[in-house]
MARVEXMI-792516 format. One record per residue (C-alpha): residue in three letters; z, y, x; residue number from 1. Coordinates in steps of 0.001 Angstrom, whole numbers, plus 524288, in hexadecimal, padded with zeros to 5 digits. Layout:
<recs>
 type    pz    py    px seq
  ALA     Z     Y     X NUM
...
</recs>
This chain:
<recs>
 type    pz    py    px seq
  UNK 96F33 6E576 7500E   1
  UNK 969BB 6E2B7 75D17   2
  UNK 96E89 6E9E2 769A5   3
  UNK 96415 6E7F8 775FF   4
  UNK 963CD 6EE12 78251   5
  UNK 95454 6F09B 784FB   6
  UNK 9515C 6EF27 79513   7
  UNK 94274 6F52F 79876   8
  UNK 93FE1 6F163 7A49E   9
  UNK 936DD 6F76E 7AC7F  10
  UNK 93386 6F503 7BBF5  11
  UNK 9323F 6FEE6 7C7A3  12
  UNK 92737 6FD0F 7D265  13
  UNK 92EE9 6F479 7D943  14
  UNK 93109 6EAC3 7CE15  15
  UNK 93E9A 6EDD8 7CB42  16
  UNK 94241 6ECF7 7BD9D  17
  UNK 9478D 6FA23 7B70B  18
  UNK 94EE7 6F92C 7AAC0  19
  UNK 95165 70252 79FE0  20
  UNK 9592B 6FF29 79327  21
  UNK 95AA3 7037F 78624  22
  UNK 961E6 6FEBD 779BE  23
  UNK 95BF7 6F9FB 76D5C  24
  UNK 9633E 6F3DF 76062  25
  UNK 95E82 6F081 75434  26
  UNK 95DE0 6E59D 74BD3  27
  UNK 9524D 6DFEA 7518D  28
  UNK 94907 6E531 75B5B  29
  UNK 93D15 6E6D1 75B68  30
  UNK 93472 6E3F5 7667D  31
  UNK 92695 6E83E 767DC  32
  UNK 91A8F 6F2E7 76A34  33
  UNK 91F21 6FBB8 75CD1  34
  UNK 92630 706E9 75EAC  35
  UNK 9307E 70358 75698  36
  UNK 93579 6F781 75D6E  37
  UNK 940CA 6F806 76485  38
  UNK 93B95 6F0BF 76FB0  39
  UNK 92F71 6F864 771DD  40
  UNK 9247A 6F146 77BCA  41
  UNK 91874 6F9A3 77C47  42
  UNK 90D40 6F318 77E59  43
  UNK 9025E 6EE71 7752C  44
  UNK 90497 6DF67 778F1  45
  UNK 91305 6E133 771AD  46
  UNK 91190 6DFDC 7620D  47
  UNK 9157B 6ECEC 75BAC  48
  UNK 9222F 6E2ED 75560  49
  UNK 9229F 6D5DC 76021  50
  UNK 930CF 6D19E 75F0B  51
  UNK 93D1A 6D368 75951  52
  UNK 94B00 6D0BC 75FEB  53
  UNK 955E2 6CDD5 75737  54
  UNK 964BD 6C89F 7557D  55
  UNK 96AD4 6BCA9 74EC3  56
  UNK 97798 6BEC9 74974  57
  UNK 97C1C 6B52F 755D1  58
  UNK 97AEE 6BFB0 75D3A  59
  UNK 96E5B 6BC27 764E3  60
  UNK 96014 6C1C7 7659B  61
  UNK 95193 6BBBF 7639E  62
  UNK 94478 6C1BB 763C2  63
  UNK 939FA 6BE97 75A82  64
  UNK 92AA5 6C2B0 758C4  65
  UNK 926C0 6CBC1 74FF2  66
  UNK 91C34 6C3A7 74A74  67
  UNK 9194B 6BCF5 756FC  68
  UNK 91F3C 6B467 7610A  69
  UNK 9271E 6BA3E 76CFD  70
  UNK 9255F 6B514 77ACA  71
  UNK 933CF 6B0D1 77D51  72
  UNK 935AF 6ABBC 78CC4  73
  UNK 926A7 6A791 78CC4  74
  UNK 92466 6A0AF 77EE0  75
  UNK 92351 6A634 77253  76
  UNK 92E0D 6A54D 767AA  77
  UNK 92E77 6ACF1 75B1F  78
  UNK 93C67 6AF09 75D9B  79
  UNK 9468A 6ACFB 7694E  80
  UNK 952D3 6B0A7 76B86  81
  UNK 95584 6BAC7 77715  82
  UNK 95EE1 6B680 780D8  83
  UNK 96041 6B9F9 78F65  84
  UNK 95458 6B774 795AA  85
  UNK 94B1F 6B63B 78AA0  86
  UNK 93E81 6BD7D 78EF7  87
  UNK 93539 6C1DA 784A2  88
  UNK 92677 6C67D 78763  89
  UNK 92097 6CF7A 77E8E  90
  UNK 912EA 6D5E1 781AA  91
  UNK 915DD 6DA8D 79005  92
  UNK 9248F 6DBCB 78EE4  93
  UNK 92D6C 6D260 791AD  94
  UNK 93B17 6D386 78B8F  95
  UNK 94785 6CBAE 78F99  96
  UNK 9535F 6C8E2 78A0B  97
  UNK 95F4F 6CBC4 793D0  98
  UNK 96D7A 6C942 79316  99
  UNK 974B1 6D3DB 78DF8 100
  UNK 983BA 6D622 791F0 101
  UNK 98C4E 6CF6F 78A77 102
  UNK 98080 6CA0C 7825C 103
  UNK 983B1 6D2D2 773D0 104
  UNK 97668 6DAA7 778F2 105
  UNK 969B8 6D7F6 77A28 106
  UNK 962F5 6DBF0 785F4 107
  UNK 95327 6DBE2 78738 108
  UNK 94C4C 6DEE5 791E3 109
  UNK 93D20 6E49F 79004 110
  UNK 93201 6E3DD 79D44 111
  UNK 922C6 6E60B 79DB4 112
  UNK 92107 6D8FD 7A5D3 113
  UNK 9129B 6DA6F 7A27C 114
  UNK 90B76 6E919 7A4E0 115
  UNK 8FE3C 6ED2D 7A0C2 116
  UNK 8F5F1 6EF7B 7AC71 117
  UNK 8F623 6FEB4 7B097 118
  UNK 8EEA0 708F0 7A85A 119
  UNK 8E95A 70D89 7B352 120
  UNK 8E209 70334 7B5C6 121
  UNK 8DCA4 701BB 7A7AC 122
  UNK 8DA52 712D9 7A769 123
  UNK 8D279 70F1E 7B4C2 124
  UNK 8CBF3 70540 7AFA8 125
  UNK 8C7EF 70C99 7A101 126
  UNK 8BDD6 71689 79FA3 127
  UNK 8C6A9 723F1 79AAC 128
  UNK 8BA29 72CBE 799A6 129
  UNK 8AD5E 72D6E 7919E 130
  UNK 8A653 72F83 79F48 131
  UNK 8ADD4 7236E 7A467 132
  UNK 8A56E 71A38 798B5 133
  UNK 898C3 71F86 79D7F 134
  UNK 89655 7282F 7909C 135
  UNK 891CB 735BA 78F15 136
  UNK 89A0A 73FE6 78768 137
  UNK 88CD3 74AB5 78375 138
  UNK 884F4 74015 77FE7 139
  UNK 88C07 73AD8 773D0 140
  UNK 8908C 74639 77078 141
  UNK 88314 74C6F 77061 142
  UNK 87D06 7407B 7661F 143
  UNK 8892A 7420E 75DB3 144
  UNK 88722 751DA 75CB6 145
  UNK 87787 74DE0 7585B 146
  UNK 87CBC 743A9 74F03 147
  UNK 8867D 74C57 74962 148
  UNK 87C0D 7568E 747FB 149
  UNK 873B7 74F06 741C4 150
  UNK 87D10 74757 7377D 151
  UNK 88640 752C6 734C6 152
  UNK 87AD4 75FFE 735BA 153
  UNK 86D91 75BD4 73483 154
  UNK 86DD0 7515C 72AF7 155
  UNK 874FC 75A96 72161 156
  UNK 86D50 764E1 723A2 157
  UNK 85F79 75E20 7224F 158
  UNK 8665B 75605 714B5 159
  UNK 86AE6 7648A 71123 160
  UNK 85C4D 76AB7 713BC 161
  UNK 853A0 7604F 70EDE 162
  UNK 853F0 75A69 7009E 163
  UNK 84BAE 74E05 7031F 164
  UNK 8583F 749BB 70E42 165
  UNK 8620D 74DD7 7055F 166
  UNK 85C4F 745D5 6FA0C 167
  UNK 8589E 73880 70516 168
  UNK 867DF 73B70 709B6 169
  UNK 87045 73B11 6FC25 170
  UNK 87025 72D12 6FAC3 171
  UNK 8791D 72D1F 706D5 172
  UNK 888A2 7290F 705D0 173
  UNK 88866 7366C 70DAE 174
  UNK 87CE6 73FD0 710DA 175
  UNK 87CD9 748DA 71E5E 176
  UNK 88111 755C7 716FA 177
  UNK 88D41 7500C 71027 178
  UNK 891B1 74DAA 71EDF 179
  UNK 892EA 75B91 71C8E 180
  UNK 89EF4 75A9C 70F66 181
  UNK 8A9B5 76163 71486 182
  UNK 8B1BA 75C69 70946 183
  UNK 8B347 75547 6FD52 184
  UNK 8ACC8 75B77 6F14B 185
  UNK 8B3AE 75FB6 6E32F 186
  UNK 8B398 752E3 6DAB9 187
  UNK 8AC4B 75ACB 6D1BF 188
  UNK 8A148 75BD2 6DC87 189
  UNK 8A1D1 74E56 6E1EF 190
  UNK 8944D 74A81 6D864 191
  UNK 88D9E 7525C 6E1B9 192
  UNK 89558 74FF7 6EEB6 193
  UNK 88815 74A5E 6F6F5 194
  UNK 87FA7 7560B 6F13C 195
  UNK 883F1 761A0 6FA1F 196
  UNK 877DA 768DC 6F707 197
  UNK 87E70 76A80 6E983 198
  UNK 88714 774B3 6ED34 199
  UNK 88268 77868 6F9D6 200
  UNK 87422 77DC0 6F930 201
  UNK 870C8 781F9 706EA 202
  UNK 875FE 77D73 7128D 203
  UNK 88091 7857F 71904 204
  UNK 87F39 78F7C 70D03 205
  UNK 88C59 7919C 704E0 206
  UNK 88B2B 78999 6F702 207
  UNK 8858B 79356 6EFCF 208
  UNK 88C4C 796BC 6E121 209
  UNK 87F1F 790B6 6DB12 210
  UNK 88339 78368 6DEE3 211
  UNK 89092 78532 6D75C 212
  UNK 88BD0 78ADF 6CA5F 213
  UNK 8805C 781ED 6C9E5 214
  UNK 88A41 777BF 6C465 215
  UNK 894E5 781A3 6C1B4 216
  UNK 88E6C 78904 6B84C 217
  UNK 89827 78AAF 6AE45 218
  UNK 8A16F 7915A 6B79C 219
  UNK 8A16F 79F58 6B7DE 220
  UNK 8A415 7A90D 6C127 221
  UNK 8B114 7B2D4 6C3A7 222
  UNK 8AC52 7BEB6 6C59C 223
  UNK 89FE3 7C68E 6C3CD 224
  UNK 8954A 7C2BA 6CC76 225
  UNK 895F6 7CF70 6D323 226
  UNK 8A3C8 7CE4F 6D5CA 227
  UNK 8A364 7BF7F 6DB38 228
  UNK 8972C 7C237 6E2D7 229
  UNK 89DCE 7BD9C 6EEA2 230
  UNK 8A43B 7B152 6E963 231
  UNK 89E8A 7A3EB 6EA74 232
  UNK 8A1D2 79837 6E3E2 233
  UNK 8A5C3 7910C 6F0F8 234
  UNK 8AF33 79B36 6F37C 235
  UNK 8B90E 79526 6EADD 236
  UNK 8B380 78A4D 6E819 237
  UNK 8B188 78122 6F59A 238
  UNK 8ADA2 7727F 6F2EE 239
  UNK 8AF0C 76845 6FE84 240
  UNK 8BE8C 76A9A 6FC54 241
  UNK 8C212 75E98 6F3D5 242
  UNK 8C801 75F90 6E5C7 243
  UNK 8D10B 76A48 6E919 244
  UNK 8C821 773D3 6F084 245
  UNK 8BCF5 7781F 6E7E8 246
  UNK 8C56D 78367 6E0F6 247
  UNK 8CD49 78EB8 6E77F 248
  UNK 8D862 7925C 6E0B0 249
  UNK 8E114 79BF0 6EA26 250
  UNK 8E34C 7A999 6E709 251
  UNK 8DACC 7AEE3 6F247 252
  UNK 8CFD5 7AB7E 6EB58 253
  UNK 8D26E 7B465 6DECE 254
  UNK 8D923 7BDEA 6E695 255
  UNK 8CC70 7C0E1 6EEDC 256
  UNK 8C942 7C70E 6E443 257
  UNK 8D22F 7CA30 6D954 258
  UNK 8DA9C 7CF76 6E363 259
  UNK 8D14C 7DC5B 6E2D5 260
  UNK 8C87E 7D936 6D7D7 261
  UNK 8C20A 7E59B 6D6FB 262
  UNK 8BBF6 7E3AA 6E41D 263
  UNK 8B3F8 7D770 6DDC0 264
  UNK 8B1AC 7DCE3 6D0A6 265
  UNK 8B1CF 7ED16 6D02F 266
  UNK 8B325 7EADE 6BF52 267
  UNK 8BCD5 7DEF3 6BE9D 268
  UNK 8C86D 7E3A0 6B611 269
  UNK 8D11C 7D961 6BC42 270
  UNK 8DC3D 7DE60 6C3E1 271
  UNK 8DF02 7D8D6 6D1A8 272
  UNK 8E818 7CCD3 6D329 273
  UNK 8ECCE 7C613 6E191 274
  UNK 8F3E3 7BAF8 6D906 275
  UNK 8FAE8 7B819 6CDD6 276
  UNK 90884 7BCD3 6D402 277
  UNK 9031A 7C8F3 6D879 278
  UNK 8FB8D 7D18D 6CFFE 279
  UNK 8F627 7C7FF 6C5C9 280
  UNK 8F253 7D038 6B907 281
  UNK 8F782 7CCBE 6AB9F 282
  UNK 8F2B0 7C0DB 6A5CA 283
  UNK 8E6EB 7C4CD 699AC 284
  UNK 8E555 7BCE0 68E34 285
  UNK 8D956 7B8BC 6873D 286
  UNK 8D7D3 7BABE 67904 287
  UNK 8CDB3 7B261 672E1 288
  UNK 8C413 7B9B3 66CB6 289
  UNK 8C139 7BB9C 65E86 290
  UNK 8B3DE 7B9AF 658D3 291
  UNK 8ABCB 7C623 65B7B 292
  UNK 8B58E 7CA72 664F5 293
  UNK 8AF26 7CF2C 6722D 294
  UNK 8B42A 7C5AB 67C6D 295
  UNK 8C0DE 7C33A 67FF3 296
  UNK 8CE02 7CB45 67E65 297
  UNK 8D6C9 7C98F 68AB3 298
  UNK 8E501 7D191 68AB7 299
  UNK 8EE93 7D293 69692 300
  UNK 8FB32 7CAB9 69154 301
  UNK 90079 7D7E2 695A2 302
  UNK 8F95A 7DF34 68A83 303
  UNK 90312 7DB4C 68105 304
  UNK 8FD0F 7E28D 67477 305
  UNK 8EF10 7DE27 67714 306
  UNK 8F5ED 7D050 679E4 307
  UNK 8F2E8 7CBA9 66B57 308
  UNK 8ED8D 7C074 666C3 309
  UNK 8E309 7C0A8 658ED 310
  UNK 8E434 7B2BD 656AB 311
  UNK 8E03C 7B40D 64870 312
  UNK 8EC7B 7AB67 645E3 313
  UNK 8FA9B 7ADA5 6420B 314
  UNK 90401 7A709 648E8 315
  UNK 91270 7A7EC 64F20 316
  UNK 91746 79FC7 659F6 317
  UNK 925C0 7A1EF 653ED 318
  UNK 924D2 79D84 648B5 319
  UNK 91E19 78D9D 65088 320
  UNK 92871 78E30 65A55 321
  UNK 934EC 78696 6594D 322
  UNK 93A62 782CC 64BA1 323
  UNK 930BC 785F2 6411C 324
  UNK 92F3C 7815E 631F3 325
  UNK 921E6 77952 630A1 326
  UNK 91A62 780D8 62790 327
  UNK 916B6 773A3 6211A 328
  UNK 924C0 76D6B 61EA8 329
  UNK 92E19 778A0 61CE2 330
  UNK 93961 77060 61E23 331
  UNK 93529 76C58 62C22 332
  UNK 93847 774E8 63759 333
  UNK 930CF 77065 645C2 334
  UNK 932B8 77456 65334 335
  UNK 92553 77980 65815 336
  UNK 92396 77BC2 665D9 337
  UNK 917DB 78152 66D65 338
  UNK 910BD 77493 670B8 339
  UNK 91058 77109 66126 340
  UNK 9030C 778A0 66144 341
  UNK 9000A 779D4 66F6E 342
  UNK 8FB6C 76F64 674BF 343
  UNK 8F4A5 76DAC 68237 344
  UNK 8E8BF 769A1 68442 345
  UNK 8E529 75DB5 68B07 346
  UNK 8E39D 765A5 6985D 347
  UNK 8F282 76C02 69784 348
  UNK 8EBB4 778A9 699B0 349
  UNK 8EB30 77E0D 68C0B 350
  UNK 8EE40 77CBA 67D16 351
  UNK 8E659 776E2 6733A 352
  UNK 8E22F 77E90 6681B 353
  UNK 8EBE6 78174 65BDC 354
  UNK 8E52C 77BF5 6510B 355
  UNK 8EAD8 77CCD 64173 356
  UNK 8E6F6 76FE4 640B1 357
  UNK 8EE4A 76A4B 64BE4 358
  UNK 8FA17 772E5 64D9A 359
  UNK 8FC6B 77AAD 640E5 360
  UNK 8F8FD 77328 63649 361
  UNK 90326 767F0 63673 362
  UNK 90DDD 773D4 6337B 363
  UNK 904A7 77CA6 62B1D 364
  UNK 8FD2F 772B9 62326 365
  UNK 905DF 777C5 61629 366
  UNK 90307 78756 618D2 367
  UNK 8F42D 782F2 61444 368
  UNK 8F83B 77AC1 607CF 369
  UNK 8F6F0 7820D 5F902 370
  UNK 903B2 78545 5F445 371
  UNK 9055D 77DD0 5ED01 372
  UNK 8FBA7 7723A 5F20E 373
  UNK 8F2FA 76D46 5E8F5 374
  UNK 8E996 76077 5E93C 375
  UNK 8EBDD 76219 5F74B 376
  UNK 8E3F9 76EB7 5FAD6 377
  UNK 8E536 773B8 605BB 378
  UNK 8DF38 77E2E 60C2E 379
  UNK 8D702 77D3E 61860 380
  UNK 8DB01 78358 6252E 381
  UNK 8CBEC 78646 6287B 382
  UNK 8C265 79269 623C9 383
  UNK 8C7BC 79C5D 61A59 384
  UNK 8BB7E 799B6 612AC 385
  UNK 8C0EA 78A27 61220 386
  UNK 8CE4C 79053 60D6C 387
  UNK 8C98D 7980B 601EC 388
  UNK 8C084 78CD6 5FF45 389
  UNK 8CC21 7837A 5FBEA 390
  UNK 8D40E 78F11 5F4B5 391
  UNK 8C8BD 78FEB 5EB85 392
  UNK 8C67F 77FF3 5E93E 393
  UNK 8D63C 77EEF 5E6FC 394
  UNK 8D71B 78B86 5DC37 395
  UNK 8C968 78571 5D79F 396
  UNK 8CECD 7781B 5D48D 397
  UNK 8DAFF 77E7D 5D128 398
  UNK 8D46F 786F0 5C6BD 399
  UNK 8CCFC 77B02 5C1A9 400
  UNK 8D925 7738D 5BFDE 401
  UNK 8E1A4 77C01 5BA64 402
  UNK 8D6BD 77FF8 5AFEE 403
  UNK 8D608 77034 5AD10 404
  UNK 8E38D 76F2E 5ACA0 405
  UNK 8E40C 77A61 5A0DD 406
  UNK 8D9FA 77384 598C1 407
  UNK 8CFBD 77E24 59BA3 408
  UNK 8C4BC 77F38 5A3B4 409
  UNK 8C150 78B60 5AB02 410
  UNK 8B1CE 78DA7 5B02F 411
  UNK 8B053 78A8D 5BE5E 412
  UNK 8A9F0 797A2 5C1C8 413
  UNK 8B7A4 79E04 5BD16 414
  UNK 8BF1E 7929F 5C3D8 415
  UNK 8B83B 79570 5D0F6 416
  UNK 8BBFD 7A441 5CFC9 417
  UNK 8C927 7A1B0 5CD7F 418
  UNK 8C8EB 79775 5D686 419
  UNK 8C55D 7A09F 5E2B8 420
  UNK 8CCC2 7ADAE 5DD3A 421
  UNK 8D89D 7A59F 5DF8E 422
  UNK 8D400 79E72 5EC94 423
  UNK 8D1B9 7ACC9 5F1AE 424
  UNK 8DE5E 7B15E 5ECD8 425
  UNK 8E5A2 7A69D 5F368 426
  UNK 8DCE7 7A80B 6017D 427
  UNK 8E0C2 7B684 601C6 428
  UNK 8EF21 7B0FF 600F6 429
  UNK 8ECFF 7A8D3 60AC3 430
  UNK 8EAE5 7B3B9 615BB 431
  UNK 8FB05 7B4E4 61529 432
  UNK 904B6 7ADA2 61C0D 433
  UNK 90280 7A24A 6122E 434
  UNK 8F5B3 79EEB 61520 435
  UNK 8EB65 7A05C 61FEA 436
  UNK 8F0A0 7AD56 6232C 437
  UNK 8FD16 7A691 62925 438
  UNK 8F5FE 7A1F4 635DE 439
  UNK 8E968 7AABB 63434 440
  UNK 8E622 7BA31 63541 441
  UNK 8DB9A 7BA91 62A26 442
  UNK 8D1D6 7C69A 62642 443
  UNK 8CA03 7CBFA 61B09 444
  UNK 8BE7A 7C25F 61A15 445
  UNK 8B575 7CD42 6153C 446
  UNK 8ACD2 7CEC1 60904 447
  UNK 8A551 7C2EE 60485 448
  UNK 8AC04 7B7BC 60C54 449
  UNK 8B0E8 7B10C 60142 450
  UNK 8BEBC 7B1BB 60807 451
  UNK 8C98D 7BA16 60720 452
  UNK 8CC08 7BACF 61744 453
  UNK 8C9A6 7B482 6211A 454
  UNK 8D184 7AD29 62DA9 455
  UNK 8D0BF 7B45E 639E6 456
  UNK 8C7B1 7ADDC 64459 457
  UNK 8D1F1 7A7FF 64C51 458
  UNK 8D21C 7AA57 65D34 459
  UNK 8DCE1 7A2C5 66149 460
  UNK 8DEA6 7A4B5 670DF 461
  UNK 8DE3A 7994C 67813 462
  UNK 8DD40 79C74 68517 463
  UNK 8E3F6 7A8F2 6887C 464
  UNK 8E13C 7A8C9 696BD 465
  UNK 8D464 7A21E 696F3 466
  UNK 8D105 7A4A2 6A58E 467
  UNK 8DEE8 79F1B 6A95E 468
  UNK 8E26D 7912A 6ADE8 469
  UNK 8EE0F 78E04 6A6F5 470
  UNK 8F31B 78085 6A5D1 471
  UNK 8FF41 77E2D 69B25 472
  UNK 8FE99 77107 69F01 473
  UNK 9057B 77570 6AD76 474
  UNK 90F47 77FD8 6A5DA 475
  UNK 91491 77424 69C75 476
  UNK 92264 77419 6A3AE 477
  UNK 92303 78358 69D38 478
  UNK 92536 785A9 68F20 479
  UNK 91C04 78A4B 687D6 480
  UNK 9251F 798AE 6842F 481
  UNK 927D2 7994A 691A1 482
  UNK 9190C 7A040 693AE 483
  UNK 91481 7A25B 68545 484
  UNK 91E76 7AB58 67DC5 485
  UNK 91B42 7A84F 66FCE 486
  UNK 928FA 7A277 66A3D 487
  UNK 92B2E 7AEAA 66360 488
  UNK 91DBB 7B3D2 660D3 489
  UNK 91975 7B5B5 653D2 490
  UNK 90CF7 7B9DA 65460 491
  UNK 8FF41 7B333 6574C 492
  UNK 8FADA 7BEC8 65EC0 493
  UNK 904E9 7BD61 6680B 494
  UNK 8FF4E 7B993 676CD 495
  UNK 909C2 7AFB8 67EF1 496
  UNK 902F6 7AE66 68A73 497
  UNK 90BA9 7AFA5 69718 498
  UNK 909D9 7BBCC 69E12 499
  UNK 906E9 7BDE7 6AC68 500
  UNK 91662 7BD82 6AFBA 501
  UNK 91959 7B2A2 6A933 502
  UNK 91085 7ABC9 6B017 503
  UNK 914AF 7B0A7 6BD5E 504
  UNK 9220D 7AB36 6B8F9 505
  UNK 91E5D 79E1B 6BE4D 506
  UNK 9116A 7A0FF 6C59F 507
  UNK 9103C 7A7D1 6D1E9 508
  UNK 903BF 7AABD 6DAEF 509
  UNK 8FDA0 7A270 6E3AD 510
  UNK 9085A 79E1B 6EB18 511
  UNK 91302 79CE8 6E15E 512
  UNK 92044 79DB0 6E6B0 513
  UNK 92CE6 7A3B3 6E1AA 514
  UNK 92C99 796F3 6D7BA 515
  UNK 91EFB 79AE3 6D1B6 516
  UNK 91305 79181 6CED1 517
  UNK 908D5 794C5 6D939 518
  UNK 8FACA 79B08 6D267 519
  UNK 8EF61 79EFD 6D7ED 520
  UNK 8E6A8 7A44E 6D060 521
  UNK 8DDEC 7985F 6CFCA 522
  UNK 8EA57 79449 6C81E 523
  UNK 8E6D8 79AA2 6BAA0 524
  UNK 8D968 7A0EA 6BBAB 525
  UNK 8CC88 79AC7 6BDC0 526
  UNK 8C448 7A0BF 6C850 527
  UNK 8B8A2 79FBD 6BF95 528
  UNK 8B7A4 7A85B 6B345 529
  UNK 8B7D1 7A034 6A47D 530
  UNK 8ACFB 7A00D 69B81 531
  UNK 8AE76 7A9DE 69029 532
  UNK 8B0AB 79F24 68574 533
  UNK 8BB83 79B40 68E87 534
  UNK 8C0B9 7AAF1 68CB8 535
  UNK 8BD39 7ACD9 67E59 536
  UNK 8C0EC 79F11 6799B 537
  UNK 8B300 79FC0 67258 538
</recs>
């Protein structure tokens, strides 16, 4: 560690010297212009790092360059060692070594031998005003205003006005009106980035709702004409902001005016809502429709005996959950859990389709065998018409072979007679919990069909809340009974979607707090209203 007693000295008018000390230590210092050096010498002539003192474990000191030589008592060395007397010039400073008093410290001494002329002679000498250099403030400033004018106003306004200078100005890296971008466009707009006159069809005129639905024509409105007569397209919807600006999604903007809907639309039959912790209705479920069935069916989850499903299927969640017999292999038991037939699709927002083929068959293949089997018939999970088809070729060939097998033959007219008295016998048998009438609600067929009954037409829900965004992809860390109560039900008509409460259980409004998920509206329902295919699953 070195000790060192730093002497500045300065001098009065007279030329007296007037010293001033300090102490430094370290284990080396640092000498230069940087503020970090211990031995700090302003001035631009000094090297931000010019030297280094340090100790020998003798007990002695030496200087050396940072990089570059040192002037050491008039020659340059790359190091010396500082005794008393040793004078070292660095820039305009000169530093010398002096004897310290009993010779354990070491004392430096630090003088601007060498001063800058005074400022005040450069500041006389250096022109501090524009009128001083002989220019002219209004002149300059006069040609810039016309050349800004003309680049920045009338150059986008004649390109806006006149085809023939918009069409002799697109080849440019950048044409006069784009000086006019206040922003970056949607990625799905930069294609047309250079063609303003896209969207905007008359200077200083609001982009009219024309320029959005020429492309946009699949996207339909949210309200009744009459009842969005005010609304435009760029209220909500404001380009120029980058990727994240082209969509509002606060609640203000449904509030305006679901938050007194009747105002807007005298024959809505929706009830006011300020946000989803407020006043938010019950959630309403979409059945899909049957054939021949007028539109839709939609029932408040609160309406708990309209809140029934006509599948056409029979089905109980108890009896797939947990431990369960395979149908196929009695002596097998397997643990079934939810995602054995739900899968997600490859988005993690929904479920793909049940199929037989996929997710029932592999446990029910046996419930469709004869009993007993014979040469391997089987009958078809297809058309009823398929069904009674293959009843009547197995008691057909039956017939025929148990005829043979007597010695007798028995005419084919009376064989196929038998043949389909039997297969019809057998296909009314199978409406019971032995047959198709296990998994399927079936009906009279009616006169002349050729079939005993018939399967109802299947409408399997899909999307209960098709106007919602739901994602099960971002609910993945819940399980699956947590929101759908179905471990005990036993009944296909039965409806598990979560209610509005459970729901609020983890979500609040647009803020959040108290622990909740924050959600807007823009969180779950599209602005824009879905197709009717989307509704009606048709």
């Amino acid at each position: 560690m070195i000790s060192c007693r730093l002497i500045q000295i300065t001098r009065n008018r007279q030329g007296q010297p007037i010293r001033t000390e300090r102490r430094i230590a370290g284990d080396a210092l640092r000498i230069g212009r940087g503020a970090e050096c211990a031995i700090h010498l302003p001035d631009h002539s000094v090297k931000l790092r010019h030297a280094v003192i340090r100790d020998t474990d003798a007990g002695t000191y030496y200087i050396e360059g940072d990089g570059t030589p040192v002037c050491v008592n008039g020659s340059f060395h790359e190091a010396a060692e500082l005794v008393a007397g040793t004078r070292i010039s660095i820039g305009p400073y000169e530093l010398v070594a002096e004897t310290a008093a009993g010779g354990a410290e070491l004392v430096v001494s630090i003088e601007l031998v060498r001063p800058h002329p005074q400022e005040e002679n450069l500041l006389a000498r250096a022109p501090v005003s524009l009128a001083a250099t002989g220019l002219s403030k209004r002149q300059p400033a006069f040609w810039l205003g016309l050349l800004i004018a003309l680049a920045f106003l009338l150059l986008p306004l004649v390109q806006t006005n006149s085809p023939s200078v918009r069409q002799a100005l697109a080849a440019l890296p950048l044409t006069p009106l784009q000086t006019w971008n206040p922003g970056p466009l949607l990625p799905g707009h930069q294609s047309f980035a250079a063609q303003c006159d896209k969207c905007h069809r008359q200077a200083f005129r609001a982009v009219p709702d024309a320029a959005c639905t020429d492309c946009h024509r699949a996207t339909s409105p949210h309200a009744t004409p009459a009842a969005a007569a005010d609304l435009r397209c760029a209220g909500c919807h404001r380009d120029h902001k980058g990727k994240d600006g082209m969509v509002r999604s606060d609640v203000p903007l449904c509030v305006s005016c679901h938050g007194d809907i009747k105002r807007r639309s005298v024959d809505s039959a929706l009830a006011d809502v300020h946000g989803f912790d407020a006043d938010h209705p019950e959630f309403s479920v979409t059945f899909k429709s049957r054939p021949g069935d007028a539109g839709v069916r939609r029932v408040a989850l609160s309406d708990k005996t309209a809140l029934v499903e006509e599948s056409g299927l029979k089905f109980s969640h108890k009896a797939h959950s947990g431990k369960v017999r395979r149908p196929s292999e009695p002596q097998k038991f397997q643990v079934m859990a939810c995602a054995d037939c739900h899968q997600p699709d490859s988005g993690g927002l929904r479920f793909k389709p049940v199929t037989m083929k996929e997710h029932c068959f592999d446990c029910h293949r046996e419930e469709f065998d004869f009993n007993p089997p014979v040469d391997e018939h089987r009958l078809a999970h297809g058309s009823e018409r398929a069904v009674v088809d293959m009843l009547e070729h197995y008691y057909l060939k039956k017939a025929l072979r148990e005829d043979t097998g007597r010695g007798g033959r028995v005419p084919v007219q009376q064989a196929l007679v038998d043949a389909a008295a039997r297969a019809g016998n057998t296909a009314a048998a199978l409406t019971g919990d032995i047959g198709c009438g296990l998994c399927h609600e079936t009906e009279p067929a009616g006169s002349g069909a050729g079939i005993p009954w018939k399967i109802r037409p299947l409408a399997i829900t899909e999307r209960w809340l098709p106007q919602a965004r739901f994602a099960h992809d971002k609910h993945r860390a819940a399980k699956c009974t947590q929101c759908h109560e179905l471990n005990r039900s036993r009944d296909s008509a039965d409806v598990a979607i979560p209610d509005l409460q459970k729901c609020r259980e983890c979500h609040g409004g647009e803020q959040g707090g108290n622990h909740k998920v924050a959600s807007p509206c823009a969180a779950c329902h599209a602005f824009h209203d879905a197709p009717r295919a989307q509704l009606t699953g048709k």
